[in-house]
GUKE-878963 format. One record per residue (C-alpha): x, y, z; residue number from 1. Coordinates in steps of 0.05 Angstrom, whole numbers. Example, Ala and Ser with C-alpha at 12.3 -4.5 7.8 and 13.67 -1.06 7.14 Angstrom:
2
[[246, -90, 156], 1]
[[273, -21, 143], 2]
***
This chain:
340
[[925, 2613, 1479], 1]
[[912, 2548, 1460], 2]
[[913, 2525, 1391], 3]
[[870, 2471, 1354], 4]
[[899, 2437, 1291], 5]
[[872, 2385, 1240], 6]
[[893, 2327, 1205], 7]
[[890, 2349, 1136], 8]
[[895, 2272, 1117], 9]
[[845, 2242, 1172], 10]
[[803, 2303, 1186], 11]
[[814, 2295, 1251], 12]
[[814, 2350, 1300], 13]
[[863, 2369, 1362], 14]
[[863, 2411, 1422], 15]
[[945, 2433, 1433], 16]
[[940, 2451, 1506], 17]
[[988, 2515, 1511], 18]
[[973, 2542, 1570], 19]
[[977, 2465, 1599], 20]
[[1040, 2449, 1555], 21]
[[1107, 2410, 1586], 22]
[[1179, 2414, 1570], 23]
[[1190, 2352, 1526], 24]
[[1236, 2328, 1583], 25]
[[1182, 2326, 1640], 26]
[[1154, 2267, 1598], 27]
[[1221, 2226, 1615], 28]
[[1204, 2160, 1676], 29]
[[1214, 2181, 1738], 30]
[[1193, 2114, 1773], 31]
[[1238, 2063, 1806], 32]
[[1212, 2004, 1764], 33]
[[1271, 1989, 1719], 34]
[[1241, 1995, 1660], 35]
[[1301, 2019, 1620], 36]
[[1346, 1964, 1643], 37]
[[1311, 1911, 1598], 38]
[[1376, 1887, 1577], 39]
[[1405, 1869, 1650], 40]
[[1339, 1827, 1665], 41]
[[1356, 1756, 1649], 42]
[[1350, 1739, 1579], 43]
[[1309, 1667, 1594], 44]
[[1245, 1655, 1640], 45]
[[1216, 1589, 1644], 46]
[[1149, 1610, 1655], 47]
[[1147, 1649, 1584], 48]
[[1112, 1611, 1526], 49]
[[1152, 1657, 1480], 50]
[[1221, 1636, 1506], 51]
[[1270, 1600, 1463], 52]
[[1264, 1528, 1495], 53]
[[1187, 1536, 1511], 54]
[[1167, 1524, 1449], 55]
[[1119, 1460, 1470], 56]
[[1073, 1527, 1515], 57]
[[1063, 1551, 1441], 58]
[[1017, 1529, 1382], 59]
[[1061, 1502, 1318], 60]
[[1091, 1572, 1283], 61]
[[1045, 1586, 1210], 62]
[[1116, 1629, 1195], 63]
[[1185, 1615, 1221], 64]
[[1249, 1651, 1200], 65]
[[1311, 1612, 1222], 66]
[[1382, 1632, 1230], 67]
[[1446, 1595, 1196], 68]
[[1444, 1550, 1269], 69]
[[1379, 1528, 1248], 70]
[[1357, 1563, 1304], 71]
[[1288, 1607, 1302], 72]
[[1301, 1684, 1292], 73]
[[1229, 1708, 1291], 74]
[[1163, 1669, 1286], 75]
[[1087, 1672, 1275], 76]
[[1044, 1637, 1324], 77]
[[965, 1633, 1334], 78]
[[936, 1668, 1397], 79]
[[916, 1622, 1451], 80]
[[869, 1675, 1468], 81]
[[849, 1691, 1406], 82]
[[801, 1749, 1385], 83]
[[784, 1722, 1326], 84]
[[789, 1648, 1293], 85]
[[795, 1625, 1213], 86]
[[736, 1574, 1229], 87]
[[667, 1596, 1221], 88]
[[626, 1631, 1167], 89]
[[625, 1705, 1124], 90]
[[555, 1698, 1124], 91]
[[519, 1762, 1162], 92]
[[448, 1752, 1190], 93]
[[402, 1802, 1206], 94]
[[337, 1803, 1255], 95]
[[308, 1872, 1274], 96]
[[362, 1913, 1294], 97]
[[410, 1847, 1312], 98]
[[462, 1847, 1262], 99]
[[515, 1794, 1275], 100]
[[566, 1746, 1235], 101]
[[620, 1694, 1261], 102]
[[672, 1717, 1291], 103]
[[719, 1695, 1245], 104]
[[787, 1718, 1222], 105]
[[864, 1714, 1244], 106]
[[896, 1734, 1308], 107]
[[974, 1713, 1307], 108]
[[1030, 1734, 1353], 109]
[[1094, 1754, 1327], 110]
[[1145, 1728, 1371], 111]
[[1205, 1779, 1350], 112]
[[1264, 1738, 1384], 113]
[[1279, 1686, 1420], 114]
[[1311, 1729, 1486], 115]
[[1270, 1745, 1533], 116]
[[1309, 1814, 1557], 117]
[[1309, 1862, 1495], 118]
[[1260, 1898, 1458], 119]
[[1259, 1932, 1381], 120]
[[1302, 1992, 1404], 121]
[[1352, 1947, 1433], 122]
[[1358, 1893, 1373], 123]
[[1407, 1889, 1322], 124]
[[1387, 1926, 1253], 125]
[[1385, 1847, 1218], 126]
[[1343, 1824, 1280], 127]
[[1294, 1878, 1264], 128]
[[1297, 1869, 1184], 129]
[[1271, 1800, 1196], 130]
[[1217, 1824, 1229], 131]
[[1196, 1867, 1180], 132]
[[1205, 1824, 1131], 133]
[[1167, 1777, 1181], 134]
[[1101, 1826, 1171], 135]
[[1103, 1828, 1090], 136]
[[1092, 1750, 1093], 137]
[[1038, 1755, 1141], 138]
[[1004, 1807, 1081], 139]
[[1019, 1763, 1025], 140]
[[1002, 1697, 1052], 141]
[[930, 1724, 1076], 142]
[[919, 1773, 1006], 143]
[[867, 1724, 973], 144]
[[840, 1705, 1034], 145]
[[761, 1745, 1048], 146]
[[765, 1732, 1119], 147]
[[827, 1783, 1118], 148]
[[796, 1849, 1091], 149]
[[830, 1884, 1138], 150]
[[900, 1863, 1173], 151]
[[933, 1907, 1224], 152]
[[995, 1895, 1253], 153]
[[1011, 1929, 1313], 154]
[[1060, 1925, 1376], 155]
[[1040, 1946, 1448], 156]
[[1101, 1950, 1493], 157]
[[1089, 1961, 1561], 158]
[[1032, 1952, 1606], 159]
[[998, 2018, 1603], 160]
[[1009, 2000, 1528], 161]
[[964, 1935, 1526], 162]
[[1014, 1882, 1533], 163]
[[1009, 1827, 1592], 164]
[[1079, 1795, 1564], 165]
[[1153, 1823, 1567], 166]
[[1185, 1772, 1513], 167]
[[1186, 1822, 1456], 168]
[[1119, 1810, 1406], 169]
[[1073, 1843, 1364], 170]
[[1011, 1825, 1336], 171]
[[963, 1811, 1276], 172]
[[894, 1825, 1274], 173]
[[859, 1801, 1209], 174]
[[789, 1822, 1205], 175]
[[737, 1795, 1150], 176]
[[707, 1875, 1158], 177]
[[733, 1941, 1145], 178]
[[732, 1968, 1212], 179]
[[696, 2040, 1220], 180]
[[759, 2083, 1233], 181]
[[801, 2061, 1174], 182]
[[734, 2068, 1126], 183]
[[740, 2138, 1147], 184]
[[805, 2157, 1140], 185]
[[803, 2119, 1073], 186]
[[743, 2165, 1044], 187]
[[771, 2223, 1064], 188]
[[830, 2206, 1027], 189]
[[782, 2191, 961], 190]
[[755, 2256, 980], 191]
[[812, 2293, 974], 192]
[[836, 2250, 913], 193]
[[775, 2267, 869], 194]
[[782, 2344, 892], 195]
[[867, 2354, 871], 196]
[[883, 2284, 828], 197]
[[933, 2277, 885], 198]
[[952, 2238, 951], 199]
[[940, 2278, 1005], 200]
[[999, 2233, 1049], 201]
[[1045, 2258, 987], 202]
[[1026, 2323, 999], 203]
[[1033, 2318, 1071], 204]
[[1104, 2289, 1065], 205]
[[1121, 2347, 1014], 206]
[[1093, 2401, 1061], 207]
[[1143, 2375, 1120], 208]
[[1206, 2369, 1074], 209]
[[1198, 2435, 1056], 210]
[[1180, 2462, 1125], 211]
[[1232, 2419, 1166], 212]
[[1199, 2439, 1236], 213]
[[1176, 2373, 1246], 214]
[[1218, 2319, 1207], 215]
[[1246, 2276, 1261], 216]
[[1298, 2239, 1206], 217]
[[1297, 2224, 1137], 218]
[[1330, 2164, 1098], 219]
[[1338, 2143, 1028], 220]
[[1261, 2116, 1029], 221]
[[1229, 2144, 1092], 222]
[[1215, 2202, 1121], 223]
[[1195, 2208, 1200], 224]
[[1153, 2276, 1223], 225]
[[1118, 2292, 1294], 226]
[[1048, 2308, 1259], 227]
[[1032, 2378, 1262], 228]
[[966, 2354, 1300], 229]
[[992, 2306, 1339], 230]
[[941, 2270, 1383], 231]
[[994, 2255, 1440], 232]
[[1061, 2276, 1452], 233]
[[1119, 2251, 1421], 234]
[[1075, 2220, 1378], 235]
[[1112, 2200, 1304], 236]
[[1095, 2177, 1236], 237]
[[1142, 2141, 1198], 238]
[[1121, 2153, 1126], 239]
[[1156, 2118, 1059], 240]
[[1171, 2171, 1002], 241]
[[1162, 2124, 938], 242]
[[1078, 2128, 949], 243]
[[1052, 2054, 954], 244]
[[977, 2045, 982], 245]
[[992, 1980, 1018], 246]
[[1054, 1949, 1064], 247]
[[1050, 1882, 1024], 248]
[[1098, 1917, 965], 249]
[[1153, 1940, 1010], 250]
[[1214, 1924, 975], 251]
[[1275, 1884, 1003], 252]
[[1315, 1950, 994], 253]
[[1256, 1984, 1034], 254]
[[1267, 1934, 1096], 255]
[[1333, 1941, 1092], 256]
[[1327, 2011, 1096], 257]
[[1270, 2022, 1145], 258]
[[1300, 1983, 1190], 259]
[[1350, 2024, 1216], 260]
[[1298, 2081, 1223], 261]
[[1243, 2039, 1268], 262]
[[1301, 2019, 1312], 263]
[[1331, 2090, 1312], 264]
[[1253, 2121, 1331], 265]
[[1248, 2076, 1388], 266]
[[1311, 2081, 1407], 267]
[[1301, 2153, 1416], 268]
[[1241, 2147, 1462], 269]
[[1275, 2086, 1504], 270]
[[1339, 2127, 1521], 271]
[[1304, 2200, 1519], 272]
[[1251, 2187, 1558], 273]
[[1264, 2128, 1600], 274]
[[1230, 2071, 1562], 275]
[[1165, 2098, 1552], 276]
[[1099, 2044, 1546], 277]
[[1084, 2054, 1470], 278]
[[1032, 2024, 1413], 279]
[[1053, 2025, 1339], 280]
[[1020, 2001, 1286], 281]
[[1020, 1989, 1213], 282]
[[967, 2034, 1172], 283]
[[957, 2001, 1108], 284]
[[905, 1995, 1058], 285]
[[843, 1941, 1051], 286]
[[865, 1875, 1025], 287]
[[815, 1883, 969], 288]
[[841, 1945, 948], 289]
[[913, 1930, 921], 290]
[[952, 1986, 906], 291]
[[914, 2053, 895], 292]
[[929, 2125, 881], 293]
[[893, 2154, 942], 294]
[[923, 2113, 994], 295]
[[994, 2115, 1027], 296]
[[1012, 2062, 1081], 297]
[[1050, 2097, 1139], 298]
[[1073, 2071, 1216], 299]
[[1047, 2100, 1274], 300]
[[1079, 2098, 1333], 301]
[[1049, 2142, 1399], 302]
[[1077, 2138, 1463], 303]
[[1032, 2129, 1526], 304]
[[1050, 2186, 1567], 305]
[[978, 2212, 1577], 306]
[[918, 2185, 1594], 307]
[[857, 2190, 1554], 308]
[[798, 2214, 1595], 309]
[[722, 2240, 1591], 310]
[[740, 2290, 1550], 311]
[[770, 2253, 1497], 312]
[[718, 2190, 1511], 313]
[[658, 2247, 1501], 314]
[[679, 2280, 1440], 315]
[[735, 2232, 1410], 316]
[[782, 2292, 1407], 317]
[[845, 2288, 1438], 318]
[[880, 2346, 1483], 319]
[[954, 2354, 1470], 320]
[[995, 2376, 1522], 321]
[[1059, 2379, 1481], 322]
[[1076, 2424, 1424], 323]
[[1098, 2380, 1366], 324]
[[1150, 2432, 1346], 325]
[[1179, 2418, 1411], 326]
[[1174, 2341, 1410], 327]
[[1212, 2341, 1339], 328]
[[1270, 2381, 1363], 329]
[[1276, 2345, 1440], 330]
[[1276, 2276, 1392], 331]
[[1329, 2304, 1339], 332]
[[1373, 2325, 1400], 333]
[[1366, 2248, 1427], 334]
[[1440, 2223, 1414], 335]
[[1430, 2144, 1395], 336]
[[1494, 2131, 1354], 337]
[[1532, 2110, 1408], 338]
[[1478, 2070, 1438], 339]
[[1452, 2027, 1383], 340]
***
């Protein structure tokens, strides 16, 4: 029978398809398009404004980390096709039921290396460290800014995934609102605050520790489950133990920790699945809101290997196909060591 399950943080709820569920390796490609041999495409293309070399098909970086060659490691440039621009105005106007305001904000692209042919589960651990460390910048140099309430970081690889560029990237989206979903997820988590006095992401962290049935890995600082209502397979949070509201007071010991663990996660689905197409993204708390009890910043990463339909688009509940339980222990049993 199947089974549905809720978020006790977001209050979301999830069908888990039983009768429709696959054996975690049924997810793994199947095509003929390559897409796990990233590494033996060539590592420079001349039509790729992200390229090392290019640089002149780029706007001028507003954060570049260079290497002991003087070299650039990982840098921060606008979007040419931006969403959203720092010009224009906070004011919001109001006629009849037209609300609007300028669409104005930040919308960067972190360019995560200067190769062309690699991608986060493929870097080296210090490669990926400066990225991180890349993404706290991005938070501190925009936390007195009002046109960035809101900034989420997030990283599409693939194409069913969002992205129209192979050169590894991710992305920052700075918005002068709080947009709908996150106001949500963050009243719920007052909600639950003002019930117990305690963070329900603490709790949920606790719960899994003590359960074990779906803790991916843990490290010194981080702890990475399969949700136990996962909205798509294979789907992962990595969560830090030490409970901070907001990704802009990660530590340098933090980075140097978590690291290691991003790489490892991806590095799981790229070799034990085939290189699935993937989003992940930063959840982190309002600008305005510092660091707060209720709170607890977290990565999400969710493979694409299902298509949301009318179901999902109708009722904005997601059907499962894949037992959690079943993702944890098919990604505990992926053997990376000798791969990364």
């Amino acid at each position: 029978m199947s089974e549905l399950r809720q978020n006790m943080a977001t209050k979301e709820w999830v069908i888990i398809a039983k009768e429709r569920a696959k054996r975690p390796e049924d997810f793994k490609r199947k095509d003929d398009k390559g897409k796990a041999d990233i590494k033996d495409k060539p590592s420079y293309s001349a039509t790729c404004p992200f390229c090392i070399g290019n640089e002149k098909l780029t706007l001028e970086p507003v954060i570049e980390v260079k290497g002991d060659d003087g070299k650039w490691l990982v840098k921060v440039v606008p979007n040419k096709f931006f969403a959203l621009s720092p010009d224009g105005s906070l004011k919001r106007t109001q006629d009849g039921v037209i609300r609007r305001m300028d669409g104005v904000g930040y919308h960067d692209v972190i360019i995560e290396a200067p190769v062309h042919n690699t991608t986060t589960a493929l870097m080296p651990v210090s490669q990926v460290k400066e990225i991180l460390k890349v993404y706290r910048a991005f938070y501190r140099m925009v936390e007195d800014d009002p046109r960035a309430a809101q900034v989420i970081i997030f990283k599409n690889h693939g194409e069913s995934a969002g992205t129209s560029l192979e050169h590894p990237h991710s992305q920052v989206v700075a918005t002068p609102i709080i947009p709908g979903d996150i106001r949500h997820r963050i009243e719920e988590a007052m909600i639950y605050f003002d019930d117990t006095g305690e963070c329900v992401f603490c709790n949920m962290l606790n719960d899994e520790l003590r359960l074990k049935e779906r803790v991916v890995m843990e490290s010194e600082h981080f702890v990475v489950i399969v949700p136990y209502a996962a909205m798509a397979p294979f789907q992962m949070w990595i969560l830090p133990k030490e409970h901070a509201s907001s990704y802009s007071h990660i530590t340098d010991e933090q980075v140097d920790d978590l690291a290691p663990v991003l790489k490892k996660c991806l590095a799981k689905l790229y070799y034990g699945l085939g290189n699935p197409d993937y989003n992940y993204a930063i959840r982190t708390a309002p600008r305005e809101m510092g660091n707060v009890s209720y709170l607890h910043w977290y990565i999400s990463i969710i493979p694409r290997l299902t298509k949301a339909a009318g179901f999902e688009i109708g009722s904005g509940m997601f059907i499962n196909v894949s037992l959690p339980e079943n993702d944890t222990r098919f990604l505990r049993e992926v053997d990376v060591e000798g791969l990364i």
